[in-house]
N, C-alpha and C positions, 0 to 999 in steps of 0.2 A: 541268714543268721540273725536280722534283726527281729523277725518274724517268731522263731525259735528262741531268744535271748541267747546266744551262743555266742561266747567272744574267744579271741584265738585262744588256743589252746587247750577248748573245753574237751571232753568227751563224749561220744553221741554213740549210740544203738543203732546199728541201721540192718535194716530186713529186706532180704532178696526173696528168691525164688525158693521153693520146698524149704520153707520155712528154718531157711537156713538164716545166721543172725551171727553179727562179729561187732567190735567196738573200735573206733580209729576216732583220733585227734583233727579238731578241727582245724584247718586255718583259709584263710582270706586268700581269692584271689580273683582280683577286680578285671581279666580278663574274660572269664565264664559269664553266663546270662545268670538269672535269680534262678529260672525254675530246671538248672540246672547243677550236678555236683560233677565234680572230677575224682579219680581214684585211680589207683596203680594197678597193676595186672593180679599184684598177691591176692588185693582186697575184692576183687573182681571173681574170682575163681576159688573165693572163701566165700561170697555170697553164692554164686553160681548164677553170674549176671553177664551178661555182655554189654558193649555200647547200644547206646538207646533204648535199654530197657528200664522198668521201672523199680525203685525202690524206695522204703518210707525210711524216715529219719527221725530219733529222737533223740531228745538230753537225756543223756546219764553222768548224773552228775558225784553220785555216790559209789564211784566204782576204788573199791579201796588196794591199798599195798597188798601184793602179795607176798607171803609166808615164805610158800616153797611153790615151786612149781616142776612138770615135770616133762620133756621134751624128749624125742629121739629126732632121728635121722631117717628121711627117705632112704631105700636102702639102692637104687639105681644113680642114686646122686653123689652119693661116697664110694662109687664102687672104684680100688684102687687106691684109696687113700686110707692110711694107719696115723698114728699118733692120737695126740690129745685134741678132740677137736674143740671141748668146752674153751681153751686156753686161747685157741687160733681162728675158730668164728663166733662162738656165744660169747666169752666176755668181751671182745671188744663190740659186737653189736647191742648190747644191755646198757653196756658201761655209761653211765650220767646220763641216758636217753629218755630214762621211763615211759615205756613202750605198753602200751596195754595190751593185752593177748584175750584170748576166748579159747576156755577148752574145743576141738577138735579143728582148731585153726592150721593150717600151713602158711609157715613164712619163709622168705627165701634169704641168704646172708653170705653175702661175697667176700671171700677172701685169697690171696692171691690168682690164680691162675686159673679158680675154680669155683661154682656158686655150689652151695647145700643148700638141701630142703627138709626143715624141720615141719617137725609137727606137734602139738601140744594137745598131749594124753591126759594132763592132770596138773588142772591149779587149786590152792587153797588160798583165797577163801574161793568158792567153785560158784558160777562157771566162771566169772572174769575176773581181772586183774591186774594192778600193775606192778610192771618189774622196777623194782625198788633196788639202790645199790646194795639193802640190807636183805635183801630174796636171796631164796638157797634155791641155785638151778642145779637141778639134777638130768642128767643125760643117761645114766647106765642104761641100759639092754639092747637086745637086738633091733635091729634098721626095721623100719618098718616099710613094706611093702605097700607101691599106690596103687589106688584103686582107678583099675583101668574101663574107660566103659567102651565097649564096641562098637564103633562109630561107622557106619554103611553111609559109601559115600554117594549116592543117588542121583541123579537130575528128575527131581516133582515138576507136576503141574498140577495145581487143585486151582477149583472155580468149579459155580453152579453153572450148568450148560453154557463152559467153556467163556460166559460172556467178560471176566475179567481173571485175568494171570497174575499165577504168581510166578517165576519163572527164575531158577539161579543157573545161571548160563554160567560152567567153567572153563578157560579156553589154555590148555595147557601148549606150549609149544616149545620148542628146541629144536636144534639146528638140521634134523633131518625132517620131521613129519609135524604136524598138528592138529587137535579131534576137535571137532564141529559139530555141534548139535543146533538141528533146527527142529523146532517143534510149533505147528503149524493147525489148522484144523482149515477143513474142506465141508464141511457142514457143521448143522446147530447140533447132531446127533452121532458125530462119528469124528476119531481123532485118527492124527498121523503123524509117527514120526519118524522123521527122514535121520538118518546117521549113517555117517558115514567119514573115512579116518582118509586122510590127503597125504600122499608124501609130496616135501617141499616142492619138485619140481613138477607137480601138477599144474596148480591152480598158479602158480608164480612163477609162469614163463609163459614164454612166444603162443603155448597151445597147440605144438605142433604134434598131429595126428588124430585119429578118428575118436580115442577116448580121452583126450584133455580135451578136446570140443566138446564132447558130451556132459563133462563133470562143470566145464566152466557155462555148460548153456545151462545145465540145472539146477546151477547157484543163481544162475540169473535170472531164471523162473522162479527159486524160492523168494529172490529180495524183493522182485516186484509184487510178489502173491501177498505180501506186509502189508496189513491195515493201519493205516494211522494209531489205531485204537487198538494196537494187541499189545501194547504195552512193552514190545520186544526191539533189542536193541541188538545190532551185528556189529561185533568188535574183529578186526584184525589185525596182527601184527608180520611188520618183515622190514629187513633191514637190504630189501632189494624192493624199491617203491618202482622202477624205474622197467620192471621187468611183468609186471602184473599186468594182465590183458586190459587196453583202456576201455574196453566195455562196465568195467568192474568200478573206475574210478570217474562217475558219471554222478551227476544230482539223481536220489533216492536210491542209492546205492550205496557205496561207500567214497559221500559226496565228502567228509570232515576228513582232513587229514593233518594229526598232529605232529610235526616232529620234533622227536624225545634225540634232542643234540649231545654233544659233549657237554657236561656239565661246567663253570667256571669256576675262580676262586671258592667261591660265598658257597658255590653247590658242595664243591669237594669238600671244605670244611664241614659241612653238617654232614657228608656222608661218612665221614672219618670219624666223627663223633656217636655216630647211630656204631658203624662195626667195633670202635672201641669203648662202648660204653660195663663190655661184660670183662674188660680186660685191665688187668692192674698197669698204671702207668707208671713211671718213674716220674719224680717231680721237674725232670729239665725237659720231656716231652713239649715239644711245640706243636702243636696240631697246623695252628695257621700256618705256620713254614713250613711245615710236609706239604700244605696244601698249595700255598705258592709255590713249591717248586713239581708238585706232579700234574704239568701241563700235558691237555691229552688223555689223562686219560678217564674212564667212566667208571662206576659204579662196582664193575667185576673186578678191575682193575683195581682201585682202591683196597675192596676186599680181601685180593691177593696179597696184596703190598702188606695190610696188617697180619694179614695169618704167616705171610714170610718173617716178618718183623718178633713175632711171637715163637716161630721157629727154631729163631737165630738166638733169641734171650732162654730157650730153653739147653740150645746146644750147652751154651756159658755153663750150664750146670749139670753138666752129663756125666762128671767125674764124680757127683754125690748122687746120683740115682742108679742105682742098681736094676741093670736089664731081666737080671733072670728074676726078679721079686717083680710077683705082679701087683703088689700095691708100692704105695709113694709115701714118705713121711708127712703130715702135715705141716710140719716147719718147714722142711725143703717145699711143700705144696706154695705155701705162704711165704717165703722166701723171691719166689719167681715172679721178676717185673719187667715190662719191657720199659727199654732205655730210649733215648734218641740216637743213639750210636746203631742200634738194632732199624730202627727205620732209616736211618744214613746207608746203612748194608744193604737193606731191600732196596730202598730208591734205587743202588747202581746193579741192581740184578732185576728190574724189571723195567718193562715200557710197555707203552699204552698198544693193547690188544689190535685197533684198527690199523696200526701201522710198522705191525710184526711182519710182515712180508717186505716193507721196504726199509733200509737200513736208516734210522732214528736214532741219534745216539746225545749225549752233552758231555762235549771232548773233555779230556782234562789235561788240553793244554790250556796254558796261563802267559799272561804278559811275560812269565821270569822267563818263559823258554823263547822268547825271541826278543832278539837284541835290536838297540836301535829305533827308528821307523817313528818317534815321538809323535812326531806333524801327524802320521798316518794313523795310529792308534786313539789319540784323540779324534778326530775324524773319524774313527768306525765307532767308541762312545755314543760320540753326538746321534749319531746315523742310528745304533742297535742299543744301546743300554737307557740315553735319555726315554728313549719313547716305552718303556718297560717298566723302568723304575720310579718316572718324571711323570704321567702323564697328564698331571695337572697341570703342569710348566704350560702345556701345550695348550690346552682348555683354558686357561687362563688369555693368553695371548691369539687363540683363536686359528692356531695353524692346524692345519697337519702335516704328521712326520714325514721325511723322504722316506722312498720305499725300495731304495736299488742303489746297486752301489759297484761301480767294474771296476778292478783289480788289470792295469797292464804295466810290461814291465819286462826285462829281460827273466830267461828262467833260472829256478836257485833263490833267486831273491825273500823268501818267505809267503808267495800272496794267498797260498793254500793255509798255513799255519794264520796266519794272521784276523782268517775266516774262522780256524776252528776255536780261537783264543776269545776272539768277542763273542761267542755260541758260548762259550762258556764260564766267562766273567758276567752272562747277565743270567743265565740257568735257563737259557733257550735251549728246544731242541735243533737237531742239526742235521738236515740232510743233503748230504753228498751225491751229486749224479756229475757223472762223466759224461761228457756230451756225448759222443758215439753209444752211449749205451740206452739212447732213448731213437734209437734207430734201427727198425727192422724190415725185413722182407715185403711185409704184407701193406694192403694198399689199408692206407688210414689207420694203421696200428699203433706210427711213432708218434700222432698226434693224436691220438687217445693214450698213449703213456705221457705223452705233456698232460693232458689234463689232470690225470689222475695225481701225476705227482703234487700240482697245485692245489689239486682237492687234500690230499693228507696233510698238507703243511699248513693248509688254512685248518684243520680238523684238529692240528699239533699246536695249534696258535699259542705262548711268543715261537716261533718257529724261524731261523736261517737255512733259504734254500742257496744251498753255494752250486754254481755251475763253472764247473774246472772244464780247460778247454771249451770256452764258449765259442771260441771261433769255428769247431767242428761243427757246429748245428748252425748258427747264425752268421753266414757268408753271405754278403750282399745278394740282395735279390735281381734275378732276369741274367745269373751268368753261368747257371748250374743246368746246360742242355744237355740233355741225355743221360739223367739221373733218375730215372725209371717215373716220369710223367712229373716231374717238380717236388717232388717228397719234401727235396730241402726246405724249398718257398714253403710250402703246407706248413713243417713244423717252426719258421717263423712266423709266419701269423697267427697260427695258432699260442703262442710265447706272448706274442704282442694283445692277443687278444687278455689272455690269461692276466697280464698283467695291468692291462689298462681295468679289466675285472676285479680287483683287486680293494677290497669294503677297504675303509677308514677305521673300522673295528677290529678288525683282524690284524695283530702284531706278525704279520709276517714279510721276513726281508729278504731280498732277492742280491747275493753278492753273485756275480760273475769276474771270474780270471781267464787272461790271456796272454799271451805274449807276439800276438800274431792283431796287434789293435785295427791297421789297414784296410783290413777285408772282411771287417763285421760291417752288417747294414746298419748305415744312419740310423735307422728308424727306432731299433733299438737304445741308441743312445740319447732319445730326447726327453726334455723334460719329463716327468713324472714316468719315466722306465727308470732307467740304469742312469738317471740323469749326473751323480755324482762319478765323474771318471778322475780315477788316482794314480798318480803316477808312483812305483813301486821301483825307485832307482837302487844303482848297486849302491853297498852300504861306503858311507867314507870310514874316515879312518875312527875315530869314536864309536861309530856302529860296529865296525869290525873285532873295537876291543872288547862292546858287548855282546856280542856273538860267543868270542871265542867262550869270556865268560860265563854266556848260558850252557855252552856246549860242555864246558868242563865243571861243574860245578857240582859235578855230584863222584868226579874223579880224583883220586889222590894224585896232585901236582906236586915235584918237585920245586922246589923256594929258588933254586936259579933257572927255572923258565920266565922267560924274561916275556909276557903277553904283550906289554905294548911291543914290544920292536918287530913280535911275530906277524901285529898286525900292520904292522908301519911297512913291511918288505913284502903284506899281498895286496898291493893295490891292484883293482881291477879284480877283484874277486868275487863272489856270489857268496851269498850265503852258505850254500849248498856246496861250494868249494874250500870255503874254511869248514865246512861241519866234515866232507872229506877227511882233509887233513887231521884232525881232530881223532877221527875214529882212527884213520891208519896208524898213528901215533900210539894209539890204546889197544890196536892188536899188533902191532913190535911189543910194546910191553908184555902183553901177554903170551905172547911165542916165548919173549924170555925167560920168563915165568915157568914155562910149560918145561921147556930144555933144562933147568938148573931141575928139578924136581924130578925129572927123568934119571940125569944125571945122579944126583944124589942116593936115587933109590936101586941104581945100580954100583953105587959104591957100599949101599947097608947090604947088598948081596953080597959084594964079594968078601966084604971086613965089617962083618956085625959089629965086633964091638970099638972101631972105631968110630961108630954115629952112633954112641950111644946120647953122645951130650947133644942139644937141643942146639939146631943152629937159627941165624935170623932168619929172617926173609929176604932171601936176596932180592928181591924186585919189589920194595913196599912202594913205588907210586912210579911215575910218568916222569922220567927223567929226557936233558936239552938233549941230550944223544939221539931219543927217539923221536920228538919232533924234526931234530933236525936229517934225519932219515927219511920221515915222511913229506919235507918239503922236497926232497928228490924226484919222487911220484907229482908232487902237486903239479894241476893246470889249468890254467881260466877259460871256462865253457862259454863266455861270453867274448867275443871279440871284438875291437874297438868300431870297427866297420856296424855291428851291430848296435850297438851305443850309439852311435852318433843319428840312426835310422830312429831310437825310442825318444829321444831327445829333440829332433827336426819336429816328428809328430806333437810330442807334449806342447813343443813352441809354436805349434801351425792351430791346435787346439787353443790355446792359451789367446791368440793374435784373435780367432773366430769366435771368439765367446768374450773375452774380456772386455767390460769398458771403463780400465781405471782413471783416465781423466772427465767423467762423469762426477757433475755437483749440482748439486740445486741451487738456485737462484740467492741472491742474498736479500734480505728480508727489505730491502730498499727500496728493491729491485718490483717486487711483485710479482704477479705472473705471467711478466713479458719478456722476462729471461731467456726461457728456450726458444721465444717466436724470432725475438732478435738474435740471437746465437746460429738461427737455422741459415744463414747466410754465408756465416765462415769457413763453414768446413761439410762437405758431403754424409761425413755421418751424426749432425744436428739435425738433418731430415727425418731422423727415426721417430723423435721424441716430438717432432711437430705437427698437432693435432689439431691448430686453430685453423689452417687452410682447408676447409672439406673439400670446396670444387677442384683444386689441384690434383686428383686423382694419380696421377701418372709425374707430377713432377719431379 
C-alpha cells in the first residue's frame, strides 16, 4: 500500500487471468506479508484466479457514482423463490456501503436462509462503478443462466523423461472401500501405472488368505520401489490404526502417523462457526455455549447438530409455506432464522457419532428431584462440577482433582439418582453400565468391554462413568474358584489398571454404587481409585419431608395432607419406599377418577338430558383418604438388622482411615514435636521420620 500510495479505503484495478479485470476496496491488514494480498472467494472467481496465483494491482482512483445500473439473478440460485428480491437482498446489501462493481462481475448476497448470485449486465457510466445511495438498481428480466465449464477430473503426470513430477494424488475414501493410485516409473523410457480399488477389509486387517497377502505384499513393493527424489508422497487414512498389517507401519513406509482426535472446546467453536457462517442466526445464538456443551463430539457431528437446528427453525414456519407451490416467498425466505432454542432441540436429539453404540446420555435429572442428602451433594460438586467449571482453582493451588467416588448404602436411598443429578448439573455426559453387563462367555471379552468402555468415556471427556452394582464385577480377589479360569480377577485388574490409566487431562469420573460394600476388593478402594467412599444413609425426618416434596411436586395436593406428619410416621423408610407410597396414592386417585367418569357416562346413556349441565371434577387432586390408603400397602425394604451392618462398616472405615486428633506442632515447639510425641502413644510412630536405623520399631 505504501509502495502504491493506497490508503484504506481507496479503490484499485486488479487483473487476473484471460484478461479478466474487476475493482475492490482497499483495506489494511497487518497480518499478510507485503508481497502478498488477500481476497474473498467472489473476487477470486471474478478474476479467475486461485490461491497463489498471480495478479497485478493498480489505483483507480477516478472510478465515479453510478447512474443506473443493471443486475439479474443466477437463475440455479433463486430456483424456488418468488417475491421481491430487489427489497430482500439488493437493498439491504447496496444500502450506505458503496460497493464498487464492474460490468460482467458476479457477486453473492445472503439473505435469510439462502445466498443469491447476481451478476452485473450493465453499469452507467460503463464499465465500473459505484453504488451510490442515489443509483437506480434495476433487476427486471429473466435469471441468467451460469456458464458451466466441463471440468475432467484426471490424475496427470507431465515431466521431461520422467526426471521431476508433477503429481495430484486424490485419495477419496468412506466407510466401505478407498482408490489408490500409484504412479511409479521402472525405467528413464517407459512408465507404469499401477491402480487399483481396496475394499476396507483388505488392506486394514489380519491379511487373512492367499489374496490380502498379495495386495498387502504389493503395496509393500510399491512403497519401497519410492526414490527419495520422486517427489511422491503416500497418504492413508482409517479409523482402525490398530488392525492394519504392522508390516505397513514401519519407517519408509507409513512411518508418520497423525491422530486427528476429538476435537475440544476452542475446535468445536471454530467448526461451528465455519458450518454456520452461510446460516441466518438469531441474535441470542451462543456459539460458545453450543460448544461447551457438545462434549464428544467431531466435525460430522457438529454438522449434524446445525442442519438439525436449521430443520427445526424451518418446521416453526411450515404453516406459511405452502407444500404444493414449488417456489417460497422471499419474505417468508428472509424471514427464516435459526434461534438458540433450535440448537437447545438439536443438542437433546443428538450425540456424538463414536459413542452411538454405547448408551451416552446428560440425564435431566436435577438436585430438585432428590431430597435431602446436603453433606452428599456438596461432595459430588466438589468431586464432578469444581473440576469442570473451576479448573483454574486447581492450577492455581497445583492439585489434581479426585477421580472416583463409591456410592454405598442401604437400597432405595437415591445413590443411582444422585450420579445422574451431578452428570447433569455440570452438562457431562453420562454412562451407565451395570456390572453384569460387562460379563461374557468368551475368554477375554469382559475385559476388552472394560477397556473399551474406558476408551469412549475418556473420547466423551467431561464424562461420568457410573457403575451400579459394582460389587457384581469387583468381589475380592482369590475367592472366585471355579468361575471359568478367574474372569472375575481378570476384569478387576483390568478396572484397576484402567484406572490407575487414567491422564490428568481427561475430566473423566468414575462413580460406583453398592449396597453390598463388604465384599468389594481393597484395592479398589485406595487412594487415587474410588478413594472418596460415601456413606448414603436412610433419609431422617427432613430428608423425608424433602422427598416426599420432590415426589409430589408436580401433583395436585389436597391442602389437608398434612407432609410433615406423613413423614414423621415413616421412620426407617428409603427413599424408594416414600416414592412408593407417593405413586400408589396417585393411582387410588386415579382409579377414582376413572370410576366416576365411567359411571357418569353411563348415566348420559341412560338419561341424556339429565347431564346436560356441565358437572366438576370429581377427583381434582390427591386427597388424605388416598394416602392414607396407600400407608396400608406401605413397607420398609430395609430392616434394622441391615442398618445396623451399613453403620458398624461406615464406623470400622471411619476408625481405619481417620486421624482426627492429629496437629502440628506449635510454632515454639519446632520440629521436634512429632519426635517427642512418638513416645506416647503407638500411633505417633507413623509420622516419625527422624529415626532411619529403627526400621522395624
Amino acid at each position: 500500500m505504501d509502495e502504491l500510495q493506497l490508503f484504506r479505503g481507496d479503490t484499485v484495478l486488479m487483473k487476473g487471468k484471460k484478461r479478466r479485470e474487476t475493482v475492490c476496496i482497499v483495506l489494511s491488514d497487518d497480518t499478510c506479508s507485503d508481497e502478498k494480498v488477500r481476497m474473498n472467494r467472489v473476487v477470486r472467481n471474478n478474476l479467475r484466479v486461485r490461491l497463489g496465483d498471480v495478479i497485478s494491482i493498480q489505483p483507480c482512483p477516478d472510478v465515479k457514482y453510478g447512474k443506473r445500473i443493471h443486475v439479474l439473478p443466477i437463475d440455479d440460485t433463486v430456483e424456488g423463490i418468488t417475491g421481491n428480491l430487489f427489497e430482500v437482498y439488493l437493498k439491504p446489501y447496496f444500502l450506505e456501503a458503496y460497493r464498487p462493481i464492474r460490468k460482467g462481475d458476479i457477486f453473492l448476497v445472503r439473505g435469510g436462509m439462502r445466498a443469491v448470485e447476481f451478476k452485473v449486465v450493465e453499469t452507467d457510466p460503463s464499465p465500473y462503478c459505484i453504488v451510490a445511495p442515489d443509483t437506480v438498481i434495476h433487476c427486471e428480466g429473466e435469471p441468467i443462466k451460469r456458464e458451466v465449464s466441463r471440468l475432467t477430473s484426471v490424475l496427470n503426470c507431465h515431466g521431461l523423461n520422467w526426471t521431476k513430477w508433477a503429481c495430484t494424488m486424490r485419495m477419496v475414501f468412506n466407510e466401505k472401500c478407498a482408490i489408490m493410485f500409484f504412479i511409479l516409473k521402472h525405467s528413464d523410457n517407459s512408465k507404469f501405472l499401477f491402480n487399483f480399488k481396496l475394499n476396507g477389509s483388505h488392506v486394514f486387517s489380519q491379511t487373512h488368505g492367499e489374496v490380502e497377502r498379495r495386495i498387502v505384499s504389493q503395496l509393500l513393493t510399491l512403497m519401497d520401489g519410492l526414490k527419495q527424489r520422486a517427489h511422491v508422497i503416500v497418504m492413508a487414512a482409517t479409523n482402525r490404526p490398530n488392525s492394519i498389517d504392522p508390516a505397513l507401519r514401519r519407517f519408509g513406509r507409513f512411518d508418520r502417523e497423525v491422530d486427528i482426535g476429538i476435537p475440544d472446546a476452542t475446535g468445536r467453536l471454530e467448526i461451528l462457526q465455519i458450518h454456520t457462517k452461510n446460516m441466518k442466526l438469531a441474535d441470542d445464538v451462543d456459539l460458545e455455549q453450543v460448544a461447551n456443551e457438545t462434549h464428544g463430539h467431531v466435525g460430522a457431528d457438529l454438522a449434524a447438530l446445525c442442519s438439525e437446528a436449521a430443520l427445526q427453525a424451518i418446521r416453526k414456519k411450515m404453516d406459511l409455506i405452502d407444500l404444493e407451490d414449488e417456489t417460497i416467498d422471499a419474505e417468508v425466505m428472509n424471514s427464516l432464522a435459526v434461534t438458540m432454542d433450535d440448537f437447545r432441540w438439536a443438542l437433546s436429539q443428538s450425540n456424538p457419532s463414536a459413542l452411538r453404540e454405547t448408551i451416552v446420555e446428560v440425564p435431566n435429572i436435577t438436585w430438585e428431584d432428590i431430597g435431602g442428602l446436603d453433606d452428599v451433594k456438596r461432595e459430588l460438586q466438589e468431586l464432578v462440577q469444581y473440576p469442570v467449571e473451576h479448573p483454574d482453582k486447581f492450577l492455581k493451588f497445583g492439585m489434581t482433582p479426585s477421580k472416583g467416588v463409591l456410592f454405598y448404602g442401604p437400597p432405595g436411598c437415591g445413590k443411582t439418582l444422585l450420579a445422574k443429578a451431578i452428570a447433569n448439573e455440570c452438562q457431562a455426559n453420562f454412562i451407565s453400565i451395570k456390572g453384569p453387563e460387562l460379563l461374557t462367555m468368551w475368554f477375554g471379552e469382559s475385559e476388552a468391554n472394560v477397556r473399551e468402555i474406558f476408551d469412549k468415556a475418556r473420547q466423551a471427556a467431561p464424562c461420568v462413568l457410573f457403575f451400579d452394582e459394582l460389587d457384581s464385577i469387583a468381589k475380592a480377589r482369590g475367592g472366585n474358584v471355579g468361575d471359568g479360569g478367574g474372569a472375575a480377577d481378570r476384569v478387576i485388574n483390568q478396572i484397576l489398571t484402567e484406572m490407575d490409566g487414567m491422564s490428568s487431562k481427561k475430566n473423566v469420573f468414575i462413580i460406583g454404587a453398592t449396597n453390598r460394600p463388604d465384599i468389594i476388593d481393597p484395592a479398589i478402594l485406595r487412594p487415587g481409585r474410588l478413594d472418596q467412599l460415601i456413606y448414603i444413609p436412610l433419609p431422617d425426618e427432613k430428608s423425608r419431608i424433602a422427598i416426599l416434596k420432590a415426589n409430589l411436586r408436580k401433583s395436585p395436593i389436597s391442602k389437608d395432607v398434612d407432609v410433615d406428619y406423613l413423614a414423621k410416621m415413616t421412620n426407617g423408610f428409603s427413599g424408594a419406599d416414600l416414592t412408593e407410597i407417593c405413586q400408589r396414592a396417585c393411582k387410588l386417585a386415579i382409579r377414582e377418577s376413572i370410576e366416576n367418569e365411567i359411571r357418569r357416562e353411563r348415566e348420559r346413556q341412560t338419561n341424556p338430558s339429565a347431564m346436560e349441565v356441565e358437572e366438576d371434577d370429581p377427583v381434582p387432586e390427591i386427597r388424605k383418604d388416598h394416602f392414607e390408603e396407600a400407608m396400608r400397602f406401605a413397607r420398609r425394604s430395609v430392616s434394622d438388622n441391615d442398618i445396623r451392618k451399613y453403620e458398624m462398616f461406615a464406623q470400622t472405615l471411619q476408625q481405619s482411615r481417620g486421624f482426627g486428633s492429629f496437629r502440628f506442632p506449635s510454632s515454639n515447639q519446632g520440629g521436634s514435636g512429632p519426635s517427642q510425641g512418638s513416645s506416647g502413644g503407638g500411633g505417633g510412630n507413623i509420622f516419625n521420620e527422624d529415626n532411619e536405623d529403627d526400621l522395624y520399631g
